[in-house]
C-alpha positions in Angstrom: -32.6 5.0 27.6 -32.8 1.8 26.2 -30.8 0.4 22.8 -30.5 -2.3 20.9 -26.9 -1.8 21.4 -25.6 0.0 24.2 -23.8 3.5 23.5 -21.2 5.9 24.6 -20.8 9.7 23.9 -17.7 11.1 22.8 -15.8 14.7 23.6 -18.8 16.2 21.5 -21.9 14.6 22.6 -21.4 12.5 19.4 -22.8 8.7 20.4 -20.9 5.6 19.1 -21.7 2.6 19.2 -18.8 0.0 21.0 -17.3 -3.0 18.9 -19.2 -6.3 19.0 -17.2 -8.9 20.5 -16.8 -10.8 17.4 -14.8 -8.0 15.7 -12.7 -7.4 18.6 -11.6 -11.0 18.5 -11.2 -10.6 14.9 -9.0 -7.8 15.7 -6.8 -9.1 17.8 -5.8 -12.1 15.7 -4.8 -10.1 12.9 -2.6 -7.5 15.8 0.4 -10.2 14.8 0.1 -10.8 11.3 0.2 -6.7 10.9 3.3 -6.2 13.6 4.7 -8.8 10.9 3.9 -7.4 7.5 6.6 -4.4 7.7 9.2 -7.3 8.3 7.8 -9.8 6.0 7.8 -7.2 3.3 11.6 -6.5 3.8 12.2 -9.9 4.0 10.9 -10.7 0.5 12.2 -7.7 -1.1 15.6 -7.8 0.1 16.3 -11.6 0.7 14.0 -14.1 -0.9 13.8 -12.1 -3.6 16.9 -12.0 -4.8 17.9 -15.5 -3.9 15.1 -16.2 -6.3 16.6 -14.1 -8.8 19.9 -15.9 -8.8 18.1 -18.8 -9.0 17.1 -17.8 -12.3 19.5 -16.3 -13.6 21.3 -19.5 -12.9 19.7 -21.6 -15.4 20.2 -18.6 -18.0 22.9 -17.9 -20.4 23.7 -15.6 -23.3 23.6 -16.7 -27.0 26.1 -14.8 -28.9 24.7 -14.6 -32.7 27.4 -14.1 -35.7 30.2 -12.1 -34.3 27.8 -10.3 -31.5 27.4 -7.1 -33.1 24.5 -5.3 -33.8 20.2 -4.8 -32.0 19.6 -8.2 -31.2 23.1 -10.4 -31.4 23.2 -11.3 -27.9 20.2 -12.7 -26.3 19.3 -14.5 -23.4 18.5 -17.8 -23.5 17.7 -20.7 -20.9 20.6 -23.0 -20.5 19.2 -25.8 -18.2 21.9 -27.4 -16.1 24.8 -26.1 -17.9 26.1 -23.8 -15.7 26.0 -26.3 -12.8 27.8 -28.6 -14.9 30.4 -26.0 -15.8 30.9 -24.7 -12.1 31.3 -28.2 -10.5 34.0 -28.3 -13.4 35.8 -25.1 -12.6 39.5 -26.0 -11.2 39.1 -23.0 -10.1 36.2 -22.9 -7.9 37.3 -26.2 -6.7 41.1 -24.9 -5.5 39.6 -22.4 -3.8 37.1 -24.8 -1.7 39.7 -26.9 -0.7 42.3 -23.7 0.3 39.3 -22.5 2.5 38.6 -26.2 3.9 42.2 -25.8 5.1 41.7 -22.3 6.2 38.4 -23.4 8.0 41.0 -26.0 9.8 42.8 -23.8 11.7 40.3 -20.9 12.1 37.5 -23.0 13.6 39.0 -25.6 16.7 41.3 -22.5 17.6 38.4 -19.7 17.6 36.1 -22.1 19.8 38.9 -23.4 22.0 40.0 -19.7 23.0 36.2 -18.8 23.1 35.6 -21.7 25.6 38.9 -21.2 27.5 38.3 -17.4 27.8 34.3 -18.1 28.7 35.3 -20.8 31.4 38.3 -18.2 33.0 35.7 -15.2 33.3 33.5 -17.3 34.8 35.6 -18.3 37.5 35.3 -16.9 41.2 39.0 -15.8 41.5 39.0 -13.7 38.2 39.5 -10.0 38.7 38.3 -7.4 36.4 35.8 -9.2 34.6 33.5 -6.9 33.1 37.0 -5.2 31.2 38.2 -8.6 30.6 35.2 -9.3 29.0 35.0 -5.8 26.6 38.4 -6.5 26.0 38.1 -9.4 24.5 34.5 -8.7 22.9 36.1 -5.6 21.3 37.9 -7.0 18.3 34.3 -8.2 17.2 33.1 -4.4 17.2 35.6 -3.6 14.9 34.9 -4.1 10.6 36.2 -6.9 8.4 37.9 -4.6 6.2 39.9 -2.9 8.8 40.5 -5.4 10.9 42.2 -7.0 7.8 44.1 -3.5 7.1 45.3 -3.2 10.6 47.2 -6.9 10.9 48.1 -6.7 6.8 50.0 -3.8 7.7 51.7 -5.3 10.3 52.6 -8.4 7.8 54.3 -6.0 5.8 58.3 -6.3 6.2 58.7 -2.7 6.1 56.2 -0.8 8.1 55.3 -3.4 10.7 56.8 -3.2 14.0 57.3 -6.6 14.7 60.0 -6.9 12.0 62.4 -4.4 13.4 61.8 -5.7 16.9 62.7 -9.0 15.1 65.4 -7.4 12.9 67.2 -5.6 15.8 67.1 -9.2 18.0 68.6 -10.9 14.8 65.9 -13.1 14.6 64.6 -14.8 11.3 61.8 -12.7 9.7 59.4 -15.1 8.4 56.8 -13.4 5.7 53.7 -14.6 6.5 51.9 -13.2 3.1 53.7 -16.2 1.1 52.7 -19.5 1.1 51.9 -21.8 3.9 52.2 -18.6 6.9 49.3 -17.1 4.4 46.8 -19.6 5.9 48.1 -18.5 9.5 48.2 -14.9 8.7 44.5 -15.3 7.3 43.1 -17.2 10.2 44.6 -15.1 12.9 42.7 -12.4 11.7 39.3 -14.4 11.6 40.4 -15.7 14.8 41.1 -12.3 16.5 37.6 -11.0 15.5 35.8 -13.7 16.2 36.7 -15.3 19.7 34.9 -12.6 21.8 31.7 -13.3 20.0 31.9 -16.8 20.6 32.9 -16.3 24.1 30.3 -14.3 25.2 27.7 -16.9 23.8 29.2 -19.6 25.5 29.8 -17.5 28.8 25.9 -16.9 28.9 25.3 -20.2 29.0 27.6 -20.8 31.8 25.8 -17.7 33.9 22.9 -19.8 33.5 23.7 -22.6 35.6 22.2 -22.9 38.4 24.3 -22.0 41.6 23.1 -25.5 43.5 24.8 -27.5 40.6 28.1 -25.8 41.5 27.5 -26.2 45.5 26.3 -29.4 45.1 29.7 -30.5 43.0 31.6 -28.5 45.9 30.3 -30.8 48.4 31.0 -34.1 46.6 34.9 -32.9 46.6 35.0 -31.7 42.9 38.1 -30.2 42.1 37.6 -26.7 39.8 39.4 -28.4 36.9 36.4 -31.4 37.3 33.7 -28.7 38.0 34.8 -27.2 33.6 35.4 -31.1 32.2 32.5 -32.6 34.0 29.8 -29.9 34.6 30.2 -26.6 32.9 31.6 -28.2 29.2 28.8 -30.9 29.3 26.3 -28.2 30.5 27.1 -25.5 27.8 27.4 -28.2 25.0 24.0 -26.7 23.4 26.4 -23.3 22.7 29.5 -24.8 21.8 26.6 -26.6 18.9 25.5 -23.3 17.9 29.0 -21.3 17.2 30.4 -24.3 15.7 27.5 -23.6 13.2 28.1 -20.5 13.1 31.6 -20.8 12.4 30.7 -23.3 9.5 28.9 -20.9 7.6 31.2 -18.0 8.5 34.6 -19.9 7.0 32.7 -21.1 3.7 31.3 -17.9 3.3 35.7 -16.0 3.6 35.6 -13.2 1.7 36.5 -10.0 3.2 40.1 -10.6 4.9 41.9 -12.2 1.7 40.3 -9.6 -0.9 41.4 -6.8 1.5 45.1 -8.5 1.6 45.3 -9.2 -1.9 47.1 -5.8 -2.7 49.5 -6.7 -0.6 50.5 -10.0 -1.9 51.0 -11.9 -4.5 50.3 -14.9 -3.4 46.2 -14.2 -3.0 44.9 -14.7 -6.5 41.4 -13.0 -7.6 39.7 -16.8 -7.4 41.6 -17.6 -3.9 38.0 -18.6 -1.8 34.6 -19.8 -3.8 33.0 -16.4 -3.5 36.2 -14.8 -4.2 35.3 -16.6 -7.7 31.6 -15.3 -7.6 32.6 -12.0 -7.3 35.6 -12.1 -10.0 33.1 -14.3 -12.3 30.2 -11.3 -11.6 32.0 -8.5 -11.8 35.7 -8.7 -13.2 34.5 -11.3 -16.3 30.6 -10.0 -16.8 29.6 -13.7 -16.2 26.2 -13.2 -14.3 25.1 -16.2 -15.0 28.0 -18.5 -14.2 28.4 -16.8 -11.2 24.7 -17.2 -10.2 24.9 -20.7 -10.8 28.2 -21.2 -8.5 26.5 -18.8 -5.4 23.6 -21.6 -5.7 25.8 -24.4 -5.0 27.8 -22.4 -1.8 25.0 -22.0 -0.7 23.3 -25.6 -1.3 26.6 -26.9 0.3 26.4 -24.9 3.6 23.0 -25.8 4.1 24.0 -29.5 3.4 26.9 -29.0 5.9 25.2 -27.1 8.4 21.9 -29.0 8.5 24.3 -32.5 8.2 26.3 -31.0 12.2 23.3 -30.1 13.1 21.5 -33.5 12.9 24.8 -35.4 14.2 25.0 -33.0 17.3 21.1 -33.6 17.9 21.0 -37.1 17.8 24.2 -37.6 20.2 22.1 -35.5 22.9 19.2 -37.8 22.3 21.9 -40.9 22.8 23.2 -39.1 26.1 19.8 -38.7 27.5 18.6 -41.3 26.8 21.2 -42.9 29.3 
């Protein structure tokens, strides 16, 4: 039998005809697009979307009309730059960026320098135990901000934390690490404690990746272990140490959870102690949508700014180094 098209039967004896080649093409150029569009929608819906949002409501403000009382004595008007100009103002806002710039001080070299001294041990050929090693040190990540922040608050405490009678019983000095300076340490211990593993398990992938003839070749010039890490595996993994370094940008200017979930236990945290500690208190504590918009939009212009700044510096040294 002779078509115009050629034809297949189906279960029933129904014919079909088979898809020109033109729409299967078509097809299959649209196969990603549709994958995409159940993550694409999310994405709009749950994260442009509302940055767009605060956008606007950051050029927005409320007019207050006689003594606000009353259908229509409060409306919302637009207020151009004026909340930008009031946030960059806030003493406020600006205390709290420079307690976290000190805060992101301590939190960052000593997170990345365990991270890399942890990754560099396990990677060793004398270690023992290295896949518990490794979930032991991983684990802290697993566990929440919040409780992580309960667990070593509670052991701050004078009177229910272990360390104190140990210290008590010794006759040692107790220091109380919830008032002034020791705050920054107590604070950054916990960031550090959580995040090291995660750190060190991104840099120690990068070291598994290194070839094996690198190290034998190194072996054979004489290279000592200690020359193998400074001139080999540290150079090797730099790309790593470029990306948790970002990371750890955007994680310290973005502090939140450990000193809101200490600040019932001290005095010495105020409600406005980080910047979004003063978005949230501005949001939620004062009614201030607006305001708080406004100051969420320049966080978040400045860790782009400081991000994308690293970023650039750390790429153009590796062009500089290859280049020779």
């Amino acid at each position: 039998m002779t078509t115009a098209r050629r034809r297949s039967y189906g279960v029933k004896g129904a014919p079909y005809a088979h898809p020109s080649p033109t729409t299967t093409l078509k097809r299959a150029r649209s196969a990603p697009y549709i994958f995409l569009l159940p993550a694409t929608i999310l994405f709009l819906l749950f994260f442009a979307l509302p940055i767009g949002y605060a956008v606007y409501l950051s050029f927005r403000k409320v007019k207050v009309s006689g003594l606000g009382l009353g259908a229509g004595a409060r409306s919302e008007v637009w207020a151009g730059f004026q909340n930008y100009t009031d946030a960059l103002g806030d003493s406020e806002l600006v205390d709290g960026a420079l307690r976290v710039l000190g805060y992101g001080c301590i939190v960052v070299p000593v997170m990345l320098g365990l991270a890399l001294l942890f990754a560099l041990m396990l990677d060793s050929d004398k270690v023992r135990l290295a896949p518990f090693t490794r979930l032991a040190i991983f684990l802290p990540y697993a566990v929440p901000g919040v409780v992580a922040a309960l667990l070593w608050g509670f052991l701050y405490l004078p009177d229910v934390s272990p360390f104190y009678f140990v210290l008590d019983k010794l006759g040692l000095p107790q220091p109380d690490l919830l008032d002034g300076g020791p705050l920054y340490l107590a604070l950054s211990n916990i960031a550090v404690w959580g995040g090291t593993g995660f750190n060190m398990i991104v840099i120690y992938t990068s070291l598994r990746s290194i070839p094996a003839e690198v190290y034998e070749a190194a072996k054979l010039d004489g290279a000592t272990p200690t020359q193998v890490a400074l001139k080999i595996k540290i150079p090797m993994v730099a790309p790593s140490l470029v990306l948790t370094f970002f990371f750890s940008i955007i994680a310290t200017l973005q502090v939140f959870t450990e000193p809101t979930t200490l600040k019932p236990l001290t005095n010495s945290v105020s409600t406005t102690w980080s910047p979004l500690m003063k978005v949230y208190q501005d949001a939620f504590g004062k009614g201030d949508i607006y305001a708080a918009a406004a100051q969420a939009v320049i966080i978040a212009i400045a860790t782009l700014v400081l991000s994308f700044s690293f970023l650039r510096a750390a790429n153009r040294r590796q062009k500089q180094e290859a280049a020779r």
